[in-house]
C-alpha positions as CSV (number, residue, x, y, z in Angstrom):
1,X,-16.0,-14.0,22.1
2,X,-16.3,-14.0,18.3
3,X,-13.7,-14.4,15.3
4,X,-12.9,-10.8,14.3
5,X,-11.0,-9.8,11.1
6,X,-9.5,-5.9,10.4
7,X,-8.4,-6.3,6.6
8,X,-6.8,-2.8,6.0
9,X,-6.2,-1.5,2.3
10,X,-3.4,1.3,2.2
11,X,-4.6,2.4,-1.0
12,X,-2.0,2.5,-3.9
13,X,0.6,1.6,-1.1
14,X,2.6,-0.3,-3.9
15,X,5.7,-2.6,-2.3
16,X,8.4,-2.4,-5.6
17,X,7.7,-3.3,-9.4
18,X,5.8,-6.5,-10.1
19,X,7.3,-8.3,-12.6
20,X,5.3,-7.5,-15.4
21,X,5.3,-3.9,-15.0
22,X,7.0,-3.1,-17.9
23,X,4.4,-3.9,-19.6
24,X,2.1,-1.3,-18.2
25,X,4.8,1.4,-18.8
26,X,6.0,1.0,-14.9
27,X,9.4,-0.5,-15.0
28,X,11.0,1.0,-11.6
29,X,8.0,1.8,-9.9
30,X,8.0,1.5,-6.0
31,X,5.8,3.2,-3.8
32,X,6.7,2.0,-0.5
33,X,10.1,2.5,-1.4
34,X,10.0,6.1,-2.2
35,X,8.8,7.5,1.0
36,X,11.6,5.2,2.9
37,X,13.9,6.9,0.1
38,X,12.3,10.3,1.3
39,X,14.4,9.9,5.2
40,X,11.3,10.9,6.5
41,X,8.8,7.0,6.8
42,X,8.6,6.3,10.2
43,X,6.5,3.6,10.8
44,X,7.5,1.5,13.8
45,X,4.5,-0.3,13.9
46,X,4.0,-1.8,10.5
47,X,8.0,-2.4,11.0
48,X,7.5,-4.5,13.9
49,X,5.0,-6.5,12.2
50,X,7.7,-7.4,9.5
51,X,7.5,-4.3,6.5
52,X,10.9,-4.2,6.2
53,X,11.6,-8.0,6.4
54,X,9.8,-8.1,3.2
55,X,12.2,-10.0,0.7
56,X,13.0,-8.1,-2.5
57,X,12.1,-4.7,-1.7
58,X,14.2,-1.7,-1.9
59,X,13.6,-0.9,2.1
60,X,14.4,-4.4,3.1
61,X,16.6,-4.6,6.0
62,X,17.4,-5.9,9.3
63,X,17.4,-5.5,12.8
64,X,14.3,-5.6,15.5
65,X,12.1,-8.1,17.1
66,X,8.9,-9.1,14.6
67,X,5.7,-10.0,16.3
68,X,3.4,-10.1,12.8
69,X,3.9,-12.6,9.7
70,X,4.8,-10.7,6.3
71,X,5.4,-10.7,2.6
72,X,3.8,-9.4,-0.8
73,X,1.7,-10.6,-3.2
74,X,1.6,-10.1,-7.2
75,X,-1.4,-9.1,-8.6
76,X,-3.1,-11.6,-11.4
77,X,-5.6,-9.7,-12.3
78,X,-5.5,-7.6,-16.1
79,X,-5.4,-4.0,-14.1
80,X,-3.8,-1.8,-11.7
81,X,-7.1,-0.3,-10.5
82,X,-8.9,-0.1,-7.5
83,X,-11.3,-2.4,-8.5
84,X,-9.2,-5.1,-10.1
85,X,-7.5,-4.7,-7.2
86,X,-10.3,-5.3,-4.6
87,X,-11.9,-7.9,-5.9
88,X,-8.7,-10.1,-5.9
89,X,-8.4,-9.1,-2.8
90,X,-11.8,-11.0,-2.1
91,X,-11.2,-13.6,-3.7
92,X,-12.3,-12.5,-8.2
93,X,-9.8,-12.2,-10.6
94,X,-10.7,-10.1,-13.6
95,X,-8.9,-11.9,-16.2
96,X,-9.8,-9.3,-18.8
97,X,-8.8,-5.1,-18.5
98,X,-11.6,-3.2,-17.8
99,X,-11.5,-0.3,-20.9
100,X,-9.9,2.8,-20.8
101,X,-10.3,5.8,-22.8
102,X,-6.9,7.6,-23.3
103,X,-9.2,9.4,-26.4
104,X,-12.4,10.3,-24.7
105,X,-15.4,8.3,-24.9
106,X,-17.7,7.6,-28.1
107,X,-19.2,9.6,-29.8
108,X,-22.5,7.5,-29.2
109,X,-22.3,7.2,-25.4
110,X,-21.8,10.6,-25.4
111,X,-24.7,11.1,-27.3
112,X,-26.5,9.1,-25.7
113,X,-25.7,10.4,-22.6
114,X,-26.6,13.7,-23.2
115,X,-29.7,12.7,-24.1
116,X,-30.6,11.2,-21.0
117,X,-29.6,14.3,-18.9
118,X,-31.0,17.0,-20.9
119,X,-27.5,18.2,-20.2
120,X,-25.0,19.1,-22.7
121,X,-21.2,17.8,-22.4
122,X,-17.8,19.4,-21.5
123,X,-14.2,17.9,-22.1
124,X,-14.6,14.5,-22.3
125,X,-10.7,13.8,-22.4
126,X,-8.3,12.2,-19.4
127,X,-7.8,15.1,-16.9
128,X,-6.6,15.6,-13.6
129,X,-9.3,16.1,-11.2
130,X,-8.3,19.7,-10.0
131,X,-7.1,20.7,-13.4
132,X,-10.0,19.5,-15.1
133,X,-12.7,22.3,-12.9
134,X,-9.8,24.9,-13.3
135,X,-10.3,24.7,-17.1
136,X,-13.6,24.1,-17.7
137,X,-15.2,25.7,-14.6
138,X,-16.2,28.7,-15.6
139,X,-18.2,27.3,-18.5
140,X,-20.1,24.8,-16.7
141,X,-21.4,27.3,-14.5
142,X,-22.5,29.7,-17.5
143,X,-24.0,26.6,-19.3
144,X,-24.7,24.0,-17.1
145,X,-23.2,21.4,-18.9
146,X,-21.6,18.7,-17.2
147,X,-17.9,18.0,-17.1
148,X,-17.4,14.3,-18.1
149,X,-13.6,13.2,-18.1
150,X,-11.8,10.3,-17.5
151,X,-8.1,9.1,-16.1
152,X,-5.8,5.9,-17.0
153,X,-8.2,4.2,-15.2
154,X,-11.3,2.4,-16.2
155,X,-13.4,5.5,-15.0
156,X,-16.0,7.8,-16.3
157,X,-16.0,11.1,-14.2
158,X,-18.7,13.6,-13.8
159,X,-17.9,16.9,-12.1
160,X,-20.4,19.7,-11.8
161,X,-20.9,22.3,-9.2
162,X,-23.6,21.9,-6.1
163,X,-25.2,25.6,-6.8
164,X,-25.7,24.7,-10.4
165,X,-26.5,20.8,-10.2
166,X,-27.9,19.7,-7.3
167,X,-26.0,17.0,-5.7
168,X,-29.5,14.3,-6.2
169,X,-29.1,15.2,-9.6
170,X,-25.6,14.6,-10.4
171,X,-25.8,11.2,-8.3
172,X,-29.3,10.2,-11.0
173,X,-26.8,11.7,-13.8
174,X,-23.9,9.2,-12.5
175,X,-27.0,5.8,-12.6
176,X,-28.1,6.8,-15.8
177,X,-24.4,6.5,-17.0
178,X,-23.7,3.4,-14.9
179,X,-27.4,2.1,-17.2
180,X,-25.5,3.2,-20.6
181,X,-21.8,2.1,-20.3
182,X,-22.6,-1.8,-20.2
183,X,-21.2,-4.3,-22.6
184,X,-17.7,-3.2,-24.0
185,X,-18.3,-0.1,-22.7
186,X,-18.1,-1.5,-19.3
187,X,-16.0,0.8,-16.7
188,X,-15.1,0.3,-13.7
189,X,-16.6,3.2,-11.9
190,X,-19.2,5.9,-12.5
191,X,-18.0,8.8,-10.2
192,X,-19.6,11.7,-9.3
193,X,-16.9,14.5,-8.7
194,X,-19.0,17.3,-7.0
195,X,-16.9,20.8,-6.5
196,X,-18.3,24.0,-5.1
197,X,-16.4,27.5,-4.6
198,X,-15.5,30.6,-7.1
199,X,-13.3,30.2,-10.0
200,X,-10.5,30.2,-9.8
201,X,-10.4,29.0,-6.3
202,X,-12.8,25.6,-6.8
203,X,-12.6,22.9,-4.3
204,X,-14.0,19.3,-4.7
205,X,-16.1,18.2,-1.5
206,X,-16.6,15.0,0.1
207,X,-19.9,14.4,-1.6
208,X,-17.6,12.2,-4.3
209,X,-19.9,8.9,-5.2
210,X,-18.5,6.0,-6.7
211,X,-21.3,3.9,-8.9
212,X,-19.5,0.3,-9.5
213,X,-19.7,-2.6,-11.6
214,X,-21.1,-5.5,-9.4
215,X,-18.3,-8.3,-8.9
216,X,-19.0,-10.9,-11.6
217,X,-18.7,-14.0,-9.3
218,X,-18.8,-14.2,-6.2
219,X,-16.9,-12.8,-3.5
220,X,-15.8,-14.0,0.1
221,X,-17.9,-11.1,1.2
222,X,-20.8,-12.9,0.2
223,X,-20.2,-16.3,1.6
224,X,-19.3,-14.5,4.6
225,X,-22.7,-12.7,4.1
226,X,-24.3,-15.9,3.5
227,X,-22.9,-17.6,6.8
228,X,-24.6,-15.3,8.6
229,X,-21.4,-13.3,9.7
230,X,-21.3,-9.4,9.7
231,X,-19.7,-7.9,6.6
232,X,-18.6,-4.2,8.0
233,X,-17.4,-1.7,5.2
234,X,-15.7,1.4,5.9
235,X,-14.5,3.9,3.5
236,X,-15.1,3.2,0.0
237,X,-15.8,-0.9,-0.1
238,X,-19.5,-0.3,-0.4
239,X,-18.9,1.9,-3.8
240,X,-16.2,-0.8,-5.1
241,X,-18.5,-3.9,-4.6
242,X,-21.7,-1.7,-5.3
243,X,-22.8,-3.0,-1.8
244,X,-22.5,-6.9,-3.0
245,X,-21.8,-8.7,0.2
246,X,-22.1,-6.0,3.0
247,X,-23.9,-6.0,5.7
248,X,-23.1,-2.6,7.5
249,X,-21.5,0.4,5.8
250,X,-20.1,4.0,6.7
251,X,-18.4,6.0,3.7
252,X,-15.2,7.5,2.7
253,X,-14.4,10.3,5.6
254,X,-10.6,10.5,4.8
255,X,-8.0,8.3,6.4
256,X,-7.8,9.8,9.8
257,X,-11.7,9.6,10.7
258,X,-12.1,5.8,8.7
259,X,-9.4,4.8,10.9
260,X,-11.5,6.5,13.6
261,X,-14.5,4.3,13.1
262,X,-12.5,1.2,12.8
263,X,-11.2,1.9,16.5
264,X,-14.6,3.0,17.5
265,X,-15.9,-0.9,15.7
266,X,-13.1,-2.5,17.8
267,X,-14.8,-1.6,20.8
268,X,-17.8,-3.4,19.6
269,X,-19.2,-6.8,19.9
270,X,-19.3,-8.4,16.4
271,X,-18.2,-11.5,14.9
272,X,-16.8,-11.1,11.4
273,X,-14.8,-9.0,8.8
274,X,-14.5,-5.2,8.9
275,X,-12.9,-4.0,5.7
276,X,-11.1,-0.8,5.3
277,X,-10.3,0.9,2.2
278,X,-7.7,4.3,3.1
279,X,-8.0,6.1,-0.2
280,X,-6.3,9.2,1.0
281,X,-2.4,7.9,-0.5
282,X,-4.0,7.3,-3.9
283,X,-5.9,10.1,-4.3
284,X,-4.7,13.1,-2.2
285,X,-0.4,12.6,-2.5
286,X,-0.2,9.7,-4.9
287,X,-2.0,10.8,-8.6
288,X,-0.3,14.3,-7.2
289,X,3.0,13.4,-7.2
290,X,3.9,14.5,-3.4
291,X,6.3,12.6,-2.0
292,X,6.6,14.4,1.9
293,X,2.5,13.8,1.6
294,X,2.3,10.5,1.0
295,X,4.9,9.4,3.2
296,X,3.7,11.8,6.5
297,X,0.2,9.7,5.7
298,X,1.9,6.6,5.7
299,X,3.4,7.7,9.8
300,X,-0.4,9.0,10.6
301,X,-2.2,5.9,9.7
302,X,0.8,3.8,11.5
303,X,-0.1,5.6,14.8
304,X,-3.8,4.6,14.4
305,X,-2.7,0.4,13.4
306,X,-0.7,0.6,16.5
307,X,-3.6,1.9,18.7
308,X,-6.1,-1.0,16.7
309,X,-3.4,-3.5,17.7
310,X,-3.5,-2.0,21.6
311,X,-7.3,-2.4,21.3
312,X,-7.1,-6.3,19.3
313,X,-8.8,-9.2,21.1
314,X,-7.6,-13.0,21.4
315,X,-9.1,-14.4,18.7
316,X,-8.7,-11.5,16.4
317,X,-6.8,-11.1,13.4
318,X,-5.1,-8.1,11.5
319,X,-4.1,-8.2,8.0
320,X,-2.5,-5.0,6.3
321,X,-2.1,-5.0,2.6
322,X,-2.3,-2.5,-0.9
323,X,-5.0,-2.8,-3.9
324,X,-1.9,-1.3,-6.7
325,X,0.3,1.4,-6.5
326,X,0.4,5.0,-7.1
327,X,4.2,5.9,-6.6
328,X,4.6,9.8,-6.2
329,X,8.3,9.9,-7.3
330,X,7.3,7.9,-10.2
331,X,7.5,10.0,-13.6
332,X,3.4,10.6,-14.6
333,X,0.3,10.8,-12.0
334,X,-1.1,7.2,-12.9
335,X,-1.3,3.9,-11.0
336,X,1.7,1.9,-10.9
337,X,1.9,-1.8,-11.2
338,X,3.6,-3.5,-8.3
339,X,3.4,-6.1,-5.5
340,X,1.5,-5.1,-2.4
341,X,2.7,-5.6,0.9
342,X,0.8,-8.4,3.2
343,X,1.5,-7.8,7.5
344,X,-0.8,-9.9,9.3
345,X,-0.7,-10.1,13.4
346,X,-2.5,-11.3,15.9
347,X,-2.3,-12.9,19.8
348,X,-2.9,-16.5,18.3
349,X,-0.6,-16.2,15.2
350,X,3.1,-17.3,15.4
351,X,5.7,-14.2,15.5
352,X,7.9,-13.8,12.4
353,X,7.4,-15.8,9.7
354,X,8.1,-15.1,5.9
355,X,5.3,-15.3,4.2
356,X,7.8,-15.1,0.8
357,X,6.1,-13.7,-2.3
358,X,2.3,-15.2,-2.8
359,X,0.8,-15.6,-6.3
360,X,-2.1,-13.4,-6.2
361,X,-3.7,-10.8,-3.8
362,X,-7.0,-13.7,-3.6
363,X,-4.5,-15.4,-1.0
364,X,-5.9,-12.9,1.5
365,X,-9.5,-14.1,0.8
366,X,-8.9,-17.9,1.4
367,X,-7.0,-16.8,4.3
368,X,-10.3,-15.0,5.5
369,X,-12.4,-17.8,4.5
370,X,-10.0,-20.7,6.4
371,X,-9.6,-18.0,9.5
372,X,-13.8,-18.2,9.6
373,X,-14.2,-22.2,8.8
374,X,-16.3,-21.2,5.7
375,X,-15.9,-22.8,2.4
376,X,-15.2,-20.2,-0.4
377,X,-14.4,-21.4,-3.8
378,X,-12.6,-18.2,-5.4
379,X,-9.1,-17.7,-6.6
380,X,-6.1,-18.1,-4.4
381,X,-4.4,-20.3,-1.7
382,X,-4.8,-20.0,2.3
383,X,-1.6,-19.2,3.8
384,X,-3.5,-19.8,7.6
385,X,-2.0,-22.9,8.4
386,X,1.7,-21.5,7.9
387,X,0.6,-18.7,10.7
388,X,-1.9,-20.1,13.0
389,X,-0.5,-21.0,16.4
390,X,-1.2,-24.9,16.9
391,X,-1.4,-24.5,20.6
């Protein structure tokens, strides 16, 4: 049977302050730690496979046998985004920040972008998602202008209603921006933010569409690609890599039914990496602040890792990790800056070992590339031999 690789990103699932957070306004940040703080994290699984073995955490402790290989990793990258974050995770650090607007965007994108949609503009400041269709709502749908906003991330936003822009047209709306904001204008994400419902009772759908910059180099999903091994995508790694290095795909559906898929993949017959982004911590309990939400997502996803390990073949591997964090007790609604958590099992791996603190997320990409016998010459250092069984 073929080499298989699950590489599971518990989005924003932050493991304690990096050290530099202070300098991103984050000093005391810890994800992770806050729902363990909470009484109510119950995650045996992820606990057997080392979590709370990790060294330097606020949850550390002892007691219980380990059967997986653990530790966390510090980001190098010049973000605490999704993107950023992915992309180190395959193997590209982005040495420079990708821009933010904390003032709005220019006055001659804006311009510009108006001009391309025929479509005038509304708000154009950071916003929260759900506050930002509360406020401005109600004008959109007399005027049809389009609500553009951004966040402390390196995002420009476009929300409109289905009944009064068509969801084709808000996805053209979302390329024609992706076209414009190039150069030092050059976000991360394009996303379309599609709501429908009566004011003041709106409700964003699952018709969200990320439009990405392309990775700049490339990543271990292309060799992969290259070497003729399936690259599987589930959730939102098509949108973050704008499709560079896939082979197969099947979009965002919420934790629950990704997870779903990935059990329904590990029933198939395919030889290479299936990689799963769960976006529902960041985006439903993280940016919101809810602690009991968060953490009861955290125990739901654990049940599903422990039915994927019940379903994991010989030669198959398991890796477990975060892109940032997004702590919910953490004073503000952005992304925090922290290590992320690395739990790795599998029937040929040895049981237990520390894995200690590793220097950058891209550790997880040479550790794909060694685990497939590819060569792959992006960032980071293969911790395989420390957990391969020799036997």
């Amino acid at each position: 049977m073929g080499k298989r690789v699950f590489l599971i990103v518990l989005d924003s699932a932050g493991a304690g302050e990096a050290p530099d957070a202070a300098d991103f306004g984050d000093k005391g940040c810890d994800t992770i730690g806050t729902c363990a703080r909470s009484g109510k994290l119950h995650v045996p699984h992820m606990e057997s496979l080392g979590l709370y073995r990790i060294k330097g955490t606020s949850f550390q402790k002892d007691g219980g046998s380990i059967i997986g290989c653990y530790g966390k990793l510090r980001e190098q990258s010049a973000g605490k985004d999704t993107t950023a974050g992915h992309w180190e995770i395959a193997g590209v650090v982005s040495e420079k920040p990708m821009p933010v607007y904390p003032h709005g965007f220019p006055d001659e994108v804006m311009e510009q972008f108006k001009k391309e949609t025929g479509r005038d503009i509304l708000c154009n400041k950071p916003y929260s998602g759900t506050e930002v269709i509360r406020e401005y709502g109600r004008e959109h749908e007399r005027t049809g202008a389009l609500i553009v906003y951004t966040s402390a991330d390196s995002v420009f936003q476009i929300a409109a209603h289905e009944k009064i822009v068509p969801l084709e047209e808000l996805y053209e709306d979302c390329r024609k921006a992706r076209k414009l904001l190039t150069g030092e204008h050059s976000v991360g994400r394009v996303i379309a933010r599609p709501f429908i419902g009566e004011y003041p009772d709106y409700q964003r759908t699952v018709n969200r569409h990320d439009f990405s910059l392309e990775p700049p180099e490339d990543t271990v999903l292309d060799a992969l690609k290259k070497e003729q091994y399936a690259v599987i995508g589930v959730g939102k790694i098509y949108d973050i890599f704008a499709g560079r290095g896939l082979t197969e795909t099947y979009p965002n559906e919420g934790n629950k039914k990704n997870m779903e898929r990935v059990l329904a993949l590990a029933e198939k017959e395919f030889e290479g990496l299936c990689f799963v982004n769960l976006v529902d911590f960041d985006m439903l309990y993280g940016h919101r602040n809810d602690i009991p939400g968060y953490t009861q997502a955290l125990n739901d996803v654990d049940v599903q890792i422990g039915m994927l390990m019940d379903k994991m073949r010989e030669e198959d591997l398991l890796i477990i990790t975060a892109d940032h964090g997004c702590d919910p007790g953490f004073p503000g609604t952005d992304h925090t800056r922290e290590y992320v958590p690395c739990l790795l099992y599998g029937k040929k791996l040895k049981e237990g070992i520390d894995l200690g603190i590793g220097e950058s997320f891209s550790d997880i990409a040479q550790t794909v590339a060694e685990y497939f016998g590819i060569k792959y010459q992006g960032a980071g250092g293969s911790f395989w031999g420390r957990i391969r069984r020799k036997d």
